[in-house]
N, C-alpha and C positions, 0 to 999 in steps of 0.2 A: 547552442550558445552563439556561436555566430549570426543566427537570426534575429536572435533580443539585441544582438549590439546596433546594430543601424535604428530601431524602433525606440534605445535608450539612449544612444545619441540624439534623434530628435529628440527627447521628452525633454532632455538637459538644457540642450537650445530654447526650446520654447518658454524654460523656464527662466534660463538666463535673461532672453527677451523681455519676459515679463517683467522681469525686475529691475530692467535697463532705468539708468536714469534719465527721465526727460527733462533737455537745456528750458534754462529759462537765461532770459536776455540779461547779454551782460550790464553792469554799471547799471540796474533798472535803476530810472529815472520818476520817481511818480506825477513831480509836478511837470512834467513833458506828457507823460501820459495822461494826465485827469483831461478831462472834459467829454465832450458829445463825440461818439463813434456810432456809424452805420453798421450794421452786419448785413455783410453782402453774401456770404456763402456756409456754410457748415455742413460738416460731413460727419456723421456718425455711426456706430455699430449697434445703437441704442433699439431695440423695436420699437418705443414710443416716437420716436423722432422717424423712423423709417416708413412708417403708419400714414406719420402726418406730412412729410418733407416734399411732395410733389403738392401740395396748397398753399404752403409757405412764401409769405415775402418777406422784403427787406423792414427789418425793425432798425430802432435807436437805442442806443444804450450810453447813459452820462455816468462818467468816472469819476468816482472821488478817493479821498484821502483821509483818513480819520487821525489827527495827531501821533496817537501811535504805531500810525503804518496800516492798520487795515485798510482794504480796501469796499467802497463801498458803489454797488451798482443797480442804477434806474432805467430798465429795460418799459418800453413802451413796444406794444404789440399789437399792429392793423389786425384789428378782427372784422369779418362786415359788418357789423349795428357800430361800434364803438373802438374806441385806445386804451388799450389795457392799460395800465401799470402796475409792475413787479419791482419792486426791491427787496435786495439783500445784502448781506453784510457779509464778507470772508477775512478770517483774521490773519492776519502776518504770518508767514511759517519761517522758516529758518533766513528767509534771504527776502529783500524784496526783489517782488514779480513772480512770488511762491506764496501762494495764500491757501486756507482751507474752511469749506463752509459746510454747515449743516441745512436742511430744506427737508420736512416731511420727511424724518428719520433716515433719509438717504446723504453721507459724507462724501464732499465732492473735494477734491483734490485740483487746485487753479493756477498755470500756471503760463504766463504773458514769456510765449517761446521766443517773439522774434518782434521786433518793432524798429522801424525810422522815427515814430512819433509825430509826425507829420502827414506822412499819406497812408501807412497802416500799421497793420497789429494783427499778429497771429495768436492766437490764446487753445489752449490743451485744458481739459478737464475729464477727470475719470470722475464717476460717481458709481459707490457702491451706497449696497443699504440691503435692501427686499428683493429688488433681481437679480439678476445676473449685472457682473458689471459692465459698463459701458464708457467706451472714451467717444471724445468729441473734440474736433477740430474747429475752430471758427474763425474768419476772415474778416476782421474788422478795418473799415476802411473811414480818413476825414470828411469825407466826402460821399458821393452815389453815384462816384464812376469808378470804376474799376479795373485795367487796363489787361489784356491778353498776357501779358508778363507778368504780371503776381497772380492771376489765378493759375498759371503754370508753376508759378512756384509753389503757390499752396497744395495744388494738386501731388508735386514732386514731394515733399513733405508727409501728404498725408498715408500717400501709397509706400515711403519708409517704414509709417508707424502701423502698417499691415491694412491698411483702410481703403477698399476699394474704389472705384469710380459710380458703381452704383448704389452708392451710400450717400453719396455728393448732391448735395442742394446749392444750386446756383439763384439764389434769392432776386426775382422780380422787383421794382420796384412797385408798390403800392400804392402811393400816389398821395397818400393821408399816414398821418401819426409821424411827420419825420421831424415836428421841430423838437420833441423830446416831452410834451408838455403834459401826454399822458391826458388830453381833452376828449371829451364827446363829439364825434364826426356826425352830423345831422345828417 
């Protein structure tokens, strides 16, 4: 008996952790928040993203706002031949800066942890569906600098939420696709 108590104390924690509530920023503000954001870093548990996250640069993503509070977002992605664009829509959850989307039968879970609204944005999403699931950290910044002081702090963040350092993509700059416009790079 005494042996299963320490192995069922962790399982409890683990699952308590599990089911921790992740903050999302208070008084979220959307029209502070809408407009054009860089992602500078993301750190995930994901194997698809783990796969790919050493080729990775920095993309664009423009914020919006749909009357009723969804939120809606235009990710433009440096590929070599071309600028992707990706959009999608996540619809309001209980609070704003807590949204939820669907993509390719996998339900993602969106939630804007921490922001100034000015120089960045920290955003959390779990997506389950077909694999295993996976969380994901991302460090959205106004700008394509980035200062030793918020990648500490994202770092100090992600490693709360059990998410290692070698999970961590420190996103390049690119050089092409940064005005948001989702064009063909010749």
């Amino acid at each position: 008996m005494t042996a299963v108590l320490p192995s069922l104390v962790l399982t409890l924690l683990c699952l308590l952790r599990a089911g921790a509530e992740v903050p999302v920023q208070l008084d979220f503000d959307t029209k502070k928040f809408a407009g054009m954001w860089h992602v500078m870093a993301a750190v995930s548990n994901c194997p698809v993203f783990l796969s790919m996250k050493d080729k990775m640069t920095s993309s664009v993503t423009t914020i919006g706002f749909t009357p009723e509070g969804h939120m809606s977002m235009e990710a433009v992605l440096p590929l070599p031949e071309e600028c992707k664009k990706i959009t999608m829509l996540f619809r309001r959850g209980g609070q704003a800066g807590h949204y939820f989307g669907t993509e390719k039968g996998e339900k993602r879970d969106l939630r804007v942890m921490d922001t100034d609204y000015e120089h960045y944005a920290i955003l959390y999403s779990q997506q389950e569906g077909s694999q295993e699931p996976s969380t994901m950290l991302q460090l959205y910044t106004r700008n394509q600098n980035m200062s030793p002081q918020l990648l500490q702090k994202f770092k100090k963040l992600f490693h709360s939420m059990g998410l290692t350092e070698d999970m961590l993509a420190v996103l390049p700059h690119s050089g092409k696709c940064q005005e948001g416009g989702g064009t063909h790079v010749p």
